[in-house]
C-alpha positions in Angstrom: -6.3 28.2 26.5 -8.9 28.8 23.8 -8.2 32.4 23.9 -4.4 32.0 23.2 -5.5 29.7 20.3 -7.9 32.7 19.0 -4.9 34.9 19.3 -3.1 33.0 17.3 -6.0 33.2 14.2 -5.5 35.0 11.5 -7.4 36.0 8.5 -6.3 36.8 5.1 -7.4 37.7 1.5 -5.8 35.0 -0.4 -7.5 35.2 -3.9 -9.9 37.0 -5.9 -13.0 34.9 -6.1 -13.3 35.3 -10.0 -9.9 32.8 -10.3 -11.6 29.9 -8.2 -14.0 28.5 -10.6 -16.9 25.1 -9.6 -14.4 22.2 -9.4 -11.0 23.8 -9.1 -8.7 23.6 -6.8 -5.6 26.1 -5.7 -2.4 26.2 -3.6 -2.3 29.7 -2.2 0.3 31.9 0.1 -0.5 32.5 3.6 1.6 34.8 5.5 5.6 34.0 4.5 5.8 30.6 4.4 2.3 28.9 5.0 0.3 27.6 2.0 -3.3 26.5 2.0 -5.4 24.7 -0.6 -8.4 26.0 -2.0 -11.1 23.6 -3.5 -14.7 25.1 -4.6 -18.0 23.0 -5.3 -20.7 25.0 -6.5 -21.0 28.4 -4.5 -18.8 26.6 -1.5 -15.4 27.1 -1.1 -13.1 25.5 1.3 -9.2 25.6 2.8 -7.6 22.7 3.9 -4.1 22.1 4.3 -2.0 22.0 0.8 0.3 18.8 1.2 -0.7 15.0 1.6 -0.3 14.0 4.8 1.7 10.8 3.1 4.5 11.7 1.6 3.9 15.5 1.4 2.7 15.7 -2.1 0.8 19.0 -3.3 -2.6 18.0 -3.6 -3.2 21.1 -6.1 -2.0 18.8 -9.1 -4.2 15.7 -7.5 -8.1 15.5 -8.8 -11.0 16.5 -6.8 -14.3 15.1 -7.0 -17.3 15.8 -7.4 -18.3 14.8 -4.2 -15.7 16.3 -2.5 -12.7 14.1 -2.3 -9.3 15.2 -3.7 -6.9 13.0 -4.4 -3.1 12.5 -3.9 -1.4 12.7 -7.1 1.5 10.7 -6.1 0.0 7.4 -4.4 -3.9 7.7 -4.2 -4.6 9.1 -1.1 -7.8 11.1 -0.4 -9.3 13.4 1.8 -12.3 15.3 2.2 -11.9 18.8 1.5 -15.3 20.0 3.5 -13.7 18.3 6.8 -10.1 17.8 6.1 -10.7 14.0 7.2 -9.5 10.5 5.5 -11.2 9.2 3.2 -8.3 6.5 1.5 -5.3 5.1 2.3 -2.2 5.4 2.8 -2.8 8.9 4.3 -2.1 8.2 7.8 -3.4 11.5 9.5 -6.0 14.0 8.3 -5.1 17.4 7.1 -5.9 20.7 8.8 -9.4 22.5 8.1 -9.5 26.6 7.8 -12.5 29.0 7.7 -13.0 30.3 3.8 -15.5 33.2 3.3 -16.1 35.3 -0.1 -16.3 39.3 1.2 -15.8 41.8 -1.6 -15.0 39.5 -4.6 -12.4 38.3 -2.1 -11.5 34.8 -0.4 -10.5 35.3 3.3 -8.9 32.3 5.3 -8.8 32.1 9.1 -6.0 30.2 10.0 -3.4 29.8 12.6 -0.3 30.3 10.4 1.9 27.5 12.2 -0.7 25.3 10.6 -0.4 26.0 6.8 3.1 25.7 6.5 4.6 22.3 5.1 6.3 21.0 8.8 3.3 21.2 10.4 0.6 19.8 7.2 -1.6 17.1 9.1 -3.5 17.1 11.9 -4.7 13.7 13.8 -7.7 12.2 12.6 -10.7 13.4 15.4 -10.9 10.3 17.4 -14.1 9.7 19.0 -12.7 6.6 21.3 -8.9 6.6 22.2 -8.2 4.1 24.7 -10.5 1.4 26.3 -13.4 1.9 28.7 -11.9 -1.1 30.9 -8.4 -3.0 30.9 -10.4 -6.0 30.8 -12.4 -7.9 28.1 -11.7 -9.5 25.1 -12.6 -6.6 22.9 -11.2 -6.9 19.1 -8.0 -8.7 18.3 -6.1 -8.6 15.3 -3.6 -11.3 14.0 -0.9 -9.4 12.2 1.1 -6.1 12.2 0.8 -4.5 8.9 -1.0 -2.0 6.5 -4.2 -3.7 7.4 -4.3 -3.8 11.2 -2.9 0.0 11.2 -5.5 1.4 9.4 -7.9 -0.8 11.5 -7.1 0.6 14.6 -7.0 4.0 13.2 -11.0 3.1 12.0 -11.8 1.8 15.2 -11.2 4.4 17.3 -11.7 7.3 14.5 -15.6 5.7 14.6 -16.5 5.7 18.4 -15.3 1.9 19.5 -14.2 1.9 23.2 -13.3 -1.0 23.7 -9.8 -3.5 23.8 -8.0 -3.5 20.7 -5.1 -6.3 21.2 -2.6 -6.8 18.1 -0.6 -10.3 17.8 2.2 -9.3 15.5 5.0 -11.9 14.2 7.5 -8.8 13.2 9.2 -7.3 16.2 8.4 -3.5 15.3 5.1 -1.5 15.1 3.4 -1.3 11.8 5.3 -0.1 8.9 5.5 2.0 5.6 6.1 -1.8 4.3 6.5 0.0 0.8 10.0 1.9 1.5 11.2 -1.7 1.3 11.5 -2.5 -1.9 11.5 1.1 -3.0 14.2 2.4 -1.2 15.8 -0.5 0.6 14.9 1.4 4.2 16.6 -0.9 6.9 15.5 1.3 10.4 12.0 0.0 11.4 11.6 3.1 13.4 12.0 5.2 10.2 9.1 3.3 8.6 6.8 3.1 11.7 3.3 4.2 11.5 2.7 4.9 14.7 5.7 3.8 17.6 3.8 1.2 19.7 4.3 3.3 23.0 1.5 5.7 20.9 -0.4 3.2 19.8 -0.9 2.1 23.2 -1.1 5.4 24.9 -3.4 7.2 22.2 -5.5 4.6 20.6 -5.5 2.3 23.4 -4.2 -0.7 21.7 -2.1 -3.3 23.0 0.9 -4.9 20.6 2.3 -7.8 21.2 5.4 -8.4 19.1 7.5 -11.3 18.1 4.1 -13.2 18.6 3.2 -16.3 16.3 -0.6 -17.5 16.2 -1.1 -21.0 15.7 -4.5 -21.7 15.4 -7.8 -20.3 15.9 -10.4 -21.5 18.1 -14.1 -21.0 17.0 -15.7 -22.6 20.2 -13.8 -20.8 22.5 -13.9 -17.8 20.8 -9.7 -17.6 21.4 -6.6 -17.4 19.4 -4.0 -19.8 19.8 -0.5 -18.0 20.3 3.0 -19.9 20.5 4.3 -23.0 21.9 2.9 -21.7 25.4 -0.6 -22.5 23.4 -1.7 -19.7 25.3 -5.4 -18.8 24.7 -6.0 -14.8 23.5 -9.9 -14.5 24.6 -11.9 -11.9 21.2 -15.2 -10.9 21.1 -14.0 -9.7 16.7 -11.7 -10.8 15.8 -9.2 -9.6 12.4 -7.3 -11.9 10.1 -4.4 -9.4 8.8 -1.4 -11.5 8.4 -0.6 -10.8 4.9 1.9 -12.8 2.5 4.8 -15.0 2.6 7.2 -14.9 -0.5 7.6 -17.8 -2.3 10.6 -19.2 -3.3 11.1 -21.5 -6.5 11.5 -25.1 -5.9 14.7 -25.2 -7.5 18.5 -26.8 -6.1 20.4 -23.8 -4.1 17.1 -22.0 -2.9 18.2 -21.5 0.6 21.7 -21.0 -0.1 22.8 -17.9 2.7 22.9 -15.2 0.0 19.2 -15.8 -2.2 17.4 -13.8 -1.0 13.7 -12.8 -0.5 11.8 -9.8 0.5 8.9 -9.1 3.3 10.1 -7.4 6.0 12.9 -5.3 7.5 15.2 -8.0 8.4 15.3 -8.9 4.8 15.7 -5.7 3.2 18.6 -5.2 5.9 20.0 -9.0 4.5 19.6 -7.5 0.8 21.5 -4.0 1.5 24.3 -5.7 2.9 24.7 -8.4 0.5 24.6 -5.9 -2.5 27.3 -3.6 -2.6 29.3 -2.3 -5.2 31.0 -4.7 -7.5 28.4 -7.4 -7.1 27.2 -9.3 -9.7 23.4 -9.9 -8.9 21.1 -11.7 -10.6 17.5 -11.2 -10.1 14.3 -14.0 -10.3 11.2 -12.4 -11.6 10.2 -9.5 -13.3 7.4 -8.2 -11.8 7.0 -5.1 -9.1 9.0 -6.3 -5.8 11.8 -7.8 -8.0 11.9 -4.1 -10.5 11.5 -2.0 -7.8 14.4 -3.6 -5.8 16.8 -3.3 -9.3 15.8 0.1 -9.4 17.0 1.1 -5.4 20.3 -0.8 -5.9 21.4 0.8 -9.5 23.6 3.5 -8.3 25.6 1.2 -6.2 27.9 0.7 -9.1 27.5 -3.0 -9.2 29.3 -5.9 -11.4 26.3 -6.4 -13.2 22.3 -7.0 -13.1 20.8 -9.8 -14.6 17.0 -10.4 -14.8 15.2 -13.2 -15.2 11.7 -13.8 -16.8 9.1 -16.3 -17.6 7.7 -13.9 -19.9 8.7 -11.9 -23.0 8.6 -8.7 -21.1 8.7 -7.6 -17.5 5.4 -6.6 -15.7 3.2 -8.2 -19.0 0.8 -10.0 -17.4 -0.4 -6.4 -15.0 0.9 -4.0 -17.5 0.5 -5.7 -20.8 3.6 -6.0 -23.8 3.5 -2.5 -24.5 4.6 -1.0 -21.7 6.2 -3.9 -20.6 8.2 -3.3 -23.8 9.3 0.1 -23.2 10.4 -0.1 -19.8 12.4 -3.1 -20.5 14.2 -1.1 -22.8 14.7 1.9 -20.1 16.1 -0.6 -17.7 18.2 -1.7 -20.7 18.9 1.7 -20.8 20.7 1.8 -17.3 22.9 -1.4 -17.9 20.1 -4.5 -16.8 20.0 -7.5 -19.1 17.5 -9.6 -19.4 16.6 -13.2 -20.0 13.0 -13.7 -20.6 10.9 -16.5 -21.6 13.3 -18.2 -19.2 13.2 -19.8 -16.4 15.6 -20.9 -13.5 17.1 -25.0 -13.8 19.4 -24.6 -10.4 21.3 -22.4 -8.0 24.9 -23.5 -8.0 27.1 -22.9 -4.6 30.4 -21.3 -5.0 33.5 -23.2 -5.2 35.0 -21.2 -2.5 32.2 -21.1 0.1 30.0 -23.9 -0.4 27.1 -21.8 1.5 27.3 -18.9 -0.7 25.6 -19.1 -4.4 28.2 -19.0 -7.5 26.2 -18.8 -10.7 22.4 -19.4 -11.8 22.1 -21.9 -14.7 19.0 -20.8 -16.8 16.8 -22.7 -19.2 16.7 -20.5 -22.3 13.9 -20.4 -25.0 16.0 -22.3 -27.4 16.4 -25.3 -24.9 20.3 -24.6 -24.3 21.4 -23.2 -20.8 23.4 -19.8 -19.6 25.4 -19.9 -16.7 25.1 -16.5 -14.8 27.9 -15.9 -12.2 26.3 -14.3 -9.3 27.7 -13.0 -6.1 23.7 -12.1 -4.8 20.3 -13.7 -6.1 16.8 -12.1 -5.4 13.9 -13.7 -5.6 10.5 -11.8 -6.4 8.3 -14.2 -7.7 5.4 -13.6 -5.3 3.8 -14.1 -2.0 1.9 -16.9 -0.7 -1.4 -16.3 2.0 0.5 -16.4 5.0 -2.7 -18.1 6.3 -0.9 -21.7 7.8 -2.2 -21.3 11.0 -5.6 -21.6 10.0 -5.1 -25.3 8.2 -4.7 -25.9 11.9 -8.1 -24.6 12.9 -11.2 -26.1 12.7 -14.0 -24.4 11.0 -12.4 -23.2 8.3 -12.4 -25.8 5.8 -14.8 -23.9 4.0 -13.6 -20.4 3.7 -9.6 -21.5 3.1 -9.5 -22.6 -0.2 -6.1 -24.3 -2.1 -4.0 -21.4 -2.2 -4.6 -20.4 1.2 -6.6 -17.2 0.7 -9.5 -16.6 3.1 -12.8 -15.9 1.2 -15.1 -13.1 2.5 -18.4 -11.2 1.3 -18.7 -7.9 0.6 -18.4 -6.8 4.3 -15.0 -8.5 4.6 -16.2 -11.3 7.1 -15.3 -14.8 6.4 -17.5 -16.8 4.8 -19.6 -19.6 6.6 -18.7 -18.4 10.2 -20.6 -16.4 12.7 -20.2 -12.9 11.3 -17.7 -12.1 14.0 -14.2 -12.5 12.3 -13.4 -10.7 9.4 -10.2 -11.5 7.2 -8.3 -8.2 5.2 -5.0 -7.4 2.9 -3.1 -10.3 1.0 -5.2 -12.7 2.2 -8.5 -11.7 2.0 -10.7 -13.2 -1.6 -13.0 -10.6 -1.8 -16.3 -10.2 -4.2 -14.9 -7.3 -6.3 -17.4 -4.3 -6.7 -19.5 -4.3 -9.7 -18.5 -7.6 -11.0 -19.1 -9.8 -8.1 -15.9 -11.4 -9.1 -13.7 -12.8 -6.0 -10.1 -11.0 -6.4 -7.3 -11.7 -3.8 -5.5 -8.2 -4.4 -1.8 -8.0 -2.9 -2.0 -3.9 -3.2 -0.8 -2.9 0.0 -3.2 0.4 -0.6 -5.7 -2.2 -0.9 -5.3 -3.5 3.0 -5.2 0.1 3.9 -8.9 0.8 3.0 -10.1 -2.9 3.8 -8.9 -2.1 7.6 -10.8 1.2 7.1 -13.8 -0.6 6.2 -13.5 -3.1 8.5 -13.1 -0.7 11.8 -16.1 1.5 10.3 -18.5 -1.8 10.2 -17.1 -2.9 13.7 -16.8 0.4 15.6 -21.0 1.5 14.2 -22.4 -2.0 14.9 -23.5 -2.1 10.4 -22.1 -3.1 7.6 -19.5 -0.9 5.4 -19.3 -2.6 2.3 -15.7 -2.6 0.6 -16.1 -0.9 -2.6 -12.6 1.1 -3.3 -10.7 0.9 -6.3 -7.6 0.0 -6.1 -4.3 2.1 -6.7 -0.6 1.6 -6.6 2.4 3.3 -7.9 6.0 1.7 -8.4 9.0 3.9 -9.2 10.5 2.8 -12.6 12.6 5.9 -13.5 9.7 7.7 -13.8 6.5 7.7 -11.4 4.0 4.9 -12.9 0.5 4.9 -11.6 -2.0 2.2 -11.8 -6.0 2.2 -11.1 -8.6 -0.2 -11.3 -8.5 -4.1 -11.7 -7.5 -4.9 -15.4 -7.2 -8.8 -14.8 -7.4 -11.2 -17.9 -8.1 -7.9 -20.1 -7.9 -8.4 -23.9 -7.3 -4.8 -25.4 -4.8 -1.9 -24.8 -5.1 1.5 -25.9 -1.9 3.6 -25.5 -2.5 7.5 -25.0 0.9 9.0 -25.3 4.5 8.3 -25.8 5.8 5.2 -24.4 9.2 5.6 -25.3 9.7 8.9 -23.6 7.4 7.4 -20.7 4.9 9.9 -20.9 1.7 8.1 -21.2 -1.8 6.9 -20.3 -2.6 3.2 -21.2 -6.2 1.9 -21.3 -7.1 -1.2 -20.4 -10.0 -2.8 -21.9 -12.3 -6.4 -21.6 -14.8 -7.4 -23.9 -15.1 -3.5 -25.1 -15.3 -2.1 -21.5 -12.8 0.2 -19.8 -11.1 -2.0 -16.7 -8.3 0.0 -15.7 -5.2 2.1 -16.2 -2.3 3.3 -15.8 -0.1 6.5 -16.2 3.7 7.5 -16.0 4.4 11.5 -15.9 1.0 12.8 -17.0 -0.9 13.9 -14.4 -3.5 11.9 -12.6 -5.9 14.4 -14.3 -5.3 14.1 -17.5 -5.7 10.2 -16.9 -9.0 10.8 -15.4 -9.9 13.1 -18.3 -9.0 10.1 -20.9 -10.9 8.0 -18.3 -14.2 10.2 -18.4 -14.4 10.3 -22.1 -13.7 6.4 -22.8 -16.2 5.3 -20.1 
């Protein structure tokens, strides 16, 4: 076998050496069809393969490091270019590796040519441990399917642990892309699935249980509470990834059939077939989930979209009133009204199906009230810890605080317990790096690399610190990136053209950078601005 894999080697001149210079990277040809990337540091150079194993993006017009990361220009992802490994989320596999050498002011690559081209990008991350030593044991067990426990498992195994990995999962699929959701209104699980159980079982040894509600968790026992069977799941670690619950406005009408709210598939399947064309849809909140969502259903030739805001521009409190200026008036643009510094009195049932909303009645600025006729209502006005089951477990009185988020340290264990559970994602309250301050983050990039970190400190027996930045993007007629933590900043400096949406906008606290984010200009150029205001 290893000499038909030789065979199928082959080795190339793809560049003169003099066009690679210290820090650059390049997409090459290889053979026909296949494409590699270059990336040099110092007198090294290296060939991985050219697209993101995310969504496929071309990671020539991403960033790379000075410590050898690129990364994705689309959604953040990174890699290391010496080993082709994972470095960030959401990249879900690794990418492929090829021998670079410089012979006669030349760079050859050695590469098996089925490798380089764009169907075949990513390679599977080199798993030192793939199933369990033993079928019994308690082993690590993690309570919820998402982002989080993916990556987590992926860690676990990527990093040597052998032992039981048992997920407890409320949703009745595998863990999904949970993004595609609001982005594209996806409704087949199986089209946004990670990894199909069946592999998750068979490759990383990992047992899901779906359709599977934890009640409680028992300290003393060291066991987690699961349905009305109160049946006791035995854990030696044990992960708290159960994410968000979206809140719905106390208000009258609330749970009429057709207001609706978005988590998981079922809802985005409720959504896509209550919004069709000719519906008049009114929209609560004005913030990511609810913009994106108006976004994926604007070509369906609908009655009409109506928005409605606390503030006096969408996105202001993340973005800030510029930008939340200009793309109001780009969602304007495509037909959307809005009604900001508003807010919702009552949902009002239709006349002819008293189960069915009829019209919104909002509280305007000037103390009168609009009447919005509405076939549809969506509510995005954010998610709740979905942590209930632990007001119900004793022992964490302490780490639970009002809200429901789960405070950790910087290892991602919950405080005031034995250093053997570790909470993640939405509703983790984490000491933020370099600040110390305690953020509860609902980036879904940010449960990515918190599982990371969290199978890397489980699987090695010592701590891995959380220390990532966090990214996310949200399609808003144009790409718009964001990166960093810009809470409660108190200055904005705009780089660009916001009106055109080609732009990089600072984010600033007390005179020091926070954060940023970008539409259409490349993540480099943002990093360049970045570089020279830090």
């Amino acid at each position: 076998m290893s000499l038909l894999r030789m065979s199928s080697l082959k080795t190339i001149a793809v560049l003169d050496e003099s066009e690679l210079k210290d820090g650059d990277m390049k997409q090459v040809d290889f053979e026909d069809e296949g494409k590699v990337l270059l990336s040099r540091l110092g007198d090294e150079v290296h060939a991985t393969s050219a697209f993101c194993t995310h969504y496929g993006a071309p990671l020539a017009k991403g960033v790379l490091t000075a410590d050898g990361r690129v990364v994705c220009p689309w959604h953040g992802a990174c890699f290391n270019v010496c080993t082709g490994d994972i470095e960030d989320a959401p990249a879900p596999s690794a990418l492929h590796r090829f021998k670079a050498e410089v012979r006669n002011g030349k760079i050859h690559v050695t590469a098996d040519p089925g490798n380089t081209v764009k169907a075949n990008f990513s390679r599977q991350p080199k798993l030192l441990a793939t199933t369990a030593t033993g079928t019994h044991g308690s082993g690590v067990v993690i309570v919820g399917g998402g982002a989080a426990a993916f990556h987590a498992i992926e860690s676990l195994r990527e990093h040597g642990y052998n032992g039981p990995i048992t997920v407890l999962s409320k949703e009745s699929y595998a863990p999904i892309d949970r993004t595609k959701l609001s982005k594209a209104l996806v409704t087949d699980a199986s089209k946004l699935e990670w990894r199909p159980a069946s592999e998750l079982l068979t490759k990383y040894g990992t047992a899901l249980r779906l359709s599977t509600e934890v009640t409680s968790v028992d300290l003393g026992s060291k066991t987690v509470v699961v349905g009305s069977s109160k049946e006791h799941v035995p854990y030696e670690t044990l992960i708290l990834a159960t994410g968000g619950t979206p809140r719905k406005l106390p208000v009258e009408g609330k749970d009429l059939s057709n207001v609706y709210t978005l988590r998981g598939v079922d809802d985005a399947k409720r959504i896509d077939a209550g919004v069709k064309e000719g519906t008049r849809l009114v929209v609560i909140g004005s913030s990511f989930i609810s913009m994106e969502l108006v976004v994926a259903v604007q070509k369906r030739n609908l009655a009409s979209i109506d928005v409605i805001g606390m503030e006096e521009f969408p996105f202001e409190t993340v973005l800030g009133k510029e930008l939340g200026s200009a793309l109001m008036k780009f969602h304007q643009s495509k037909g959307v009204k809005f009604h900001m510094k508003s807010k919702v009195s009552k949902i009002v049932p239709s006349a002819s199906d008293s189960s069915k909303v009829g019209s919104v009645i909002v509280g305007l600025p000037s103390g009168q009230e609009l009447e919005l006729p509405a076939d549809a209502v969506i509510m995005g006005v954010g998610v709740a810890p979905a942590t209930e089951y632990l007001k119900a477990s004793k022992g964490f009185e302490q780490a639970v605080d009002r809200t429901g988020a789960v405070t950790v340290d910087e290892y991602l264990r919950v405080k005031g317990l034995d250093g053997s559970v570790y909470a993640i994602g939405d509703i983790a309250l984490y000491p933020q790096p370099g600040t110390g301050e305690l953020r509860r983050i609902e980036h879904w990039n940010v449960a990515g690399n918190q599982g990371r970190a969290v199978g890397k400190t489980i699987a090695e027996g010592k701590g891995q610190p959380f220390v990532k930045v966090p990214i996310f993007w949200s399609a808003q007629g144009q790409q718009l990136r964001y990166c960093g933590v810009g809470a409660g900043f108190d200055d904005v400096i705009v780089d660009g053209n916001l009106d055109e949406l080609k732009f990089v906008v600072y984010y600033l606290k007390q005179n020091k950078y926070a954060t940023r984010s970008c539409g259409e200009q490349s993540v480099g150029v943002a990093q360049t601005r970045l570089d020279a205001i830090a």
